[in-house]
C-alpha positions as semicolon CSV with decimal commas, in nm:
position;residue;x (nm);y (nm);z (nm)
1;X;11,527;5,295;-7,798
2;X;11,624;5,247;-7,428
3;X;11,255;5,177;-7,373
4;X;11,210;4,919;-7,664
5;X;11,547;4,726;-7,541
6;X;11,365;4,730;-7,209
7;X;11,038;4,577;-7,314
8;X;11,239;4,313;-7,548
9;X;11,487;4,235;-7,283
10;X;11,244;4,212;-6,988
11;X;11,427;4,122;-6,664
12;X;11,775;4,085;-6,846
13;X;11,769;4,456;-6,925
14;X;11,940;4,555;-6,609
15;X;12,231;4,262;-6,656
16;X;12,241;4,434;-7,013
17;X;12,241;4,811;-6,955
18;X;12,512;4,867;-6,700
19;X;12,569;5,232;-6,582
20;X;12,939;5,190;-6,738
21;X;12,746;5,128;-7,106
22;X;12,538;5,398;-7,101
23;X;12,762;5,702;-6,957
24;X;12,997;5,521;-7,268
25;X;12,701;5,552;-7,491
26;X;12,585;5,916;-7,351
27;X;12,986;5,999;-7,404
28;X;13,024;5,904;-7,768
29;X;12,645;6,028;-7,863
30;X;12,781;6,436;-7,708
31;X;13,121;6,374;-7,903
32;X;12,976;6,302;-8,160
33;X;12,752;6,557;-8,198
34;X;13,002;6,783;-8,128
35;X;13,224;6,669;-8,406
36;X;12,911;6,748;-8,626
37;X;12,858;7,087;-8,498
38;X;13,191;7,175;-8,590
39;X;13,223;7,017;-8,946
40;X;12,990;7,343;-9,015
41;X;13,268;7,546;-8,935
42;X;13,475;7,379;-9,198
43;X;13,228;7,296;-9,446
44;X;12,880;7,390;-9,460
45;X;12,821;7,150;-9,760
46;X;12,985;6,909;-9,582
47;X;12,744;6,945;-9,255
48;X;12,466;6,959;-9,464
49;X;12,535;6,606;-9,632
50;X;12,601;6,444;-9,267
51;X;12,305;6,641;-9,088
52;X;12,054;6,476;-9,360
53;X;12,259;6,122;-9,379
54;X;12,185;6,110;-8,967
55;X;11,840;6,275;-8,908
56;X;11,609;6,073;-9,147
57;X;11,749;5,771;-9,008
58;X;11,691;5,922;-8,643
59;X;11,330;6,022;-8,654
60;X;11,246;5,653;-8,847
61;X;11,436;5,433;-8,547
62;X;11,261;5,718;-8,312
63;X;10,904;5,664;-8,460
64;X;10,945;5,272;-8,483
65;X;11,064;5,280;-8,093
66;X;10,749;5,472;-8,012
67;X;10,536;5,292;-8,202
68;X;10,682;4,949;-8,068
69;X;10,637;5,090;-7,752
70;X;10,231;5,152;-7,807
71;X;10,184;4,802;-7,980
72;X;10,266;4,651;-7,642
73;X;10,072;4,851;-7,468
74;X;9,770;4,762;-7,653
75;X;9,882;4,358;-7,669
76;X;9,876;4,402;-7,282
77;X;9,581;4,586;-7,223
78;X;9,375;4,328;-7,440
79;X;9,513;4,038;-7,270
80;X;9,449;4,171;-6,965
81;X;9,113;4,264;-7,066
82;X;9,058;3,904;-7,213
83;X;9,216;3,763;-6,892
84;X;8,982;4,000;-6,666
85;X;8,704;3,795;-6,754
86;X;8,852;3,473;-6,687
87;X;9,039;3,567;-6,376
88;X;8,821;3,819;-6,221
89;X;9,148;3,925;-5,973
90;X;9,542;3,911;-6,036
91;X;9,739;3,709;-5,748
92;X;9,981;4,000;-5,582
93;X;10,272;3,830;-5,780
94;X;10,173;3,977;-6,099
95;X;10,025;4,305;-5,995
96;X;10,385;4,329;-5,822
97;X;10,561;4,292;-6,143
98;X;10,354;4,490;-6,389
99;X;10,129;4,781;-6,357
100;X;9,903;4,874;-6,603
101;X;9,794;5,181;-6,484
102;X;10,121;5,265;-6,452
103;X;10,258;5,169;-6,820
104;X;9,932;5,341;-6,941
105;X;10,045;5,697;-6,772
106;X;10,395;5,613;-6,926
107;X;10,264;5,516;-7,278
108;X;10,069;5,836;-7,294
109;X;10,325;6,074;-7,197
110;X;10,527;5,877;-7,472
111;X;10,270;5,955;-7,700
112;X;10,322;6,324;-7,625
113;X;10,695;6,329;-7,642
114;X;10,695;6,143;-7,949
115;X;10,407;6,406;-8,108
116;X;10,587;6,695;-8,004
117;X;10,923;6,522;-8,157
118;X;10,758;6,489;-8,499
119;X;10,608;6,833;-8,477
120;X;10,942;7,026;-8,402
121;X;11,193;6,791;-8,639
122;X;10,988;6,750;-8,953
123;X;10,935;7,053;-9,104
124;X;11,283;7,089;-9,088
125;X;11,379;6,750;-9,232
126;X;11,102;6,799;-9,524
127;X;11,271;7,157;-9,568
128;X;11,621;7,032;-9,575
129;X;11,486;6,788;-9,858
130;X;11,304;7,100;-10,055
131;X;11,638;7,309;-9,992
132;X;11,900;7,074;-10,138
133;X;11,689;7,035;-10,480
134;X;11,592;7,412;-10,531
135;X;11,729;7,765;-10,476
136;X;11,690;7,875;-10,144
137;X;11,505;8,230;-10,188
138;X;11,433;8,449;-9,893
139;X;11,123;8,303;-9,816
140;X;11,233;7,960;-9,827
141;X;11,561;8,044;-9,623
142;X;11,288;8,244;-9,328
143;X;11,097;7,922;-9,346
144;X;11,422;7,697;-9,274
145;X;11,544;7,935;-8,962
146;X;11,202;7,878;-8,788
147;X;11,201;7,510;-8,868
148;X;11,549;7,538;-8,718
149;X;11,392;7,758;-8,367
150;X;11,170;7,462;-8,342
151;X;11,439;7,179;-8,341
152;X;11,614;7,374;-8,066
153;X;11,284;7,439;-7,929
154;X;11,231;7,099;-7,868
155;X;11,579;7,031;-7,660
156;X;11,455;7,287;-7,465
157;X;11,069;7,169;-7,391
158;X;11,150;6,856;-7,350
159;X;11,214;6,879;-6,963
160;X;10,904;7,078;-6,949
161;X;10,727;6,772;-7,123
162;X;10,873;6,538;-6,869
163;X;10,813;6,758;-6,612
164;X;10,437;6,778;-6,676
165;X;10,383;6,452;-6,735
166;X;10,539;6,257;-6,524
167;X;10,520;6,305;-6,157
168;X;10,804;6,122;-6,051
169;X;11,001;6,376;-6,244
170;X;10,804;6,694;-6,124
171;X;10,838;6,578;-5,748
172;X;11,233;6,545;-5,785
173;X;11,268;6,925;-5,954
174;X;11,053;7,065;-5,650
175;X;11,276;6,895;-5,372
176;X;11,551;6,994;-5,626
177;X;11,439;7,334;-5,635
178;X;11,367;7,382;-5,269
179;X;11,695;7,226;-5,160
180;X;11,855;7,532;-5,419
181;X;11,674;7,840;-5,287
182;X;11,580;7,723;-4,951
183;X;11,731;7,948;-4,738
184;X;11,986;7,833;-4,459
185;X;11,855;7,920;-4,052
């Protein structure tokens, strides 16, 4: 989403997303969730119910964001293809405010995140579906716990994503890294 509001909000996104909104946002998001988490204490039935009422809703906003995301891309790349043979060279003005070799090495790694995304949280929303309107047999219940292993696998790959495909990322965990187990002369 943060990335869609950013594209649709151009230079007004950093008027709009203060650092007070989103450590609110962040806040309420891990309260929340925790809130969730411990409704299955109480009530499994109960967790069930909200679990399904929040993740279908979740991986449609999260596939429309993507996808919004890679329509732009390709709108820009063909204009700048269309303008290329116009205007055989940008003025520095507009090379300094979009780059897109840059966006392109963004969009992909998007393109990953997002694939991975669908890969670890749908067989578990399709098996959440399929265990609500039949009996859950042994087989079916083995098939839901390693749905479940890749949800959490996913929280936990998801730095490794980011960390592969981005470099900005990757360079900050190595002087991150060093700074932690560098040892003092």
């Amino acid at each position: 989403m943060d990335r869609v509001i950013a594209i649709q909000l151009r230079t007004r996104y950093c008027q709009c997303a203060t650092l007070k909104k989103i450590y609110s946002l962040t806040a309420f998001i891990w309260i929340l969730s925790l809130v969730i988490s411990c409704v299955w204490i109480w009530n499994v039935t109960l967790h069930q119910i909200i679990k399904n009422v929040f993740l279908f809703p979740c991986i449609v906003v999260a596939s429309i964001s993507y996808i919004r995301v890679f329509m732009v891309f390709m709108m820009v790349r063909r204009h700048q293809v269309g303008s290329a043979n116009i205007q055989p060279q940008m003025n520095s003005e507009n090379t300094r405010f979009f780059h897109l070799g840059k966006y392109k090495r963004f969009v992909t790694s998007a393109v990953y995140v997002f694939c991975f995304f669908l890969l670890c949280y749908l067989p578990y929303s399709c098996l959440s579906i399929i265990t609500r309107t039949s009996e859950r047999g042994s087989t079916l219940s083995l098939c839901v716990d390693v749905a479940a292993l890749l949800v959490f696998a996913n929280s936990s790959l998801n730095p490794v994503l980011y960390c592969w495909r981005i470099p900005e990322i990757r360079q900050i965990i190595k002087e991150t890294f060093g700074k932690l187990f560098c040892k003092k002369s």
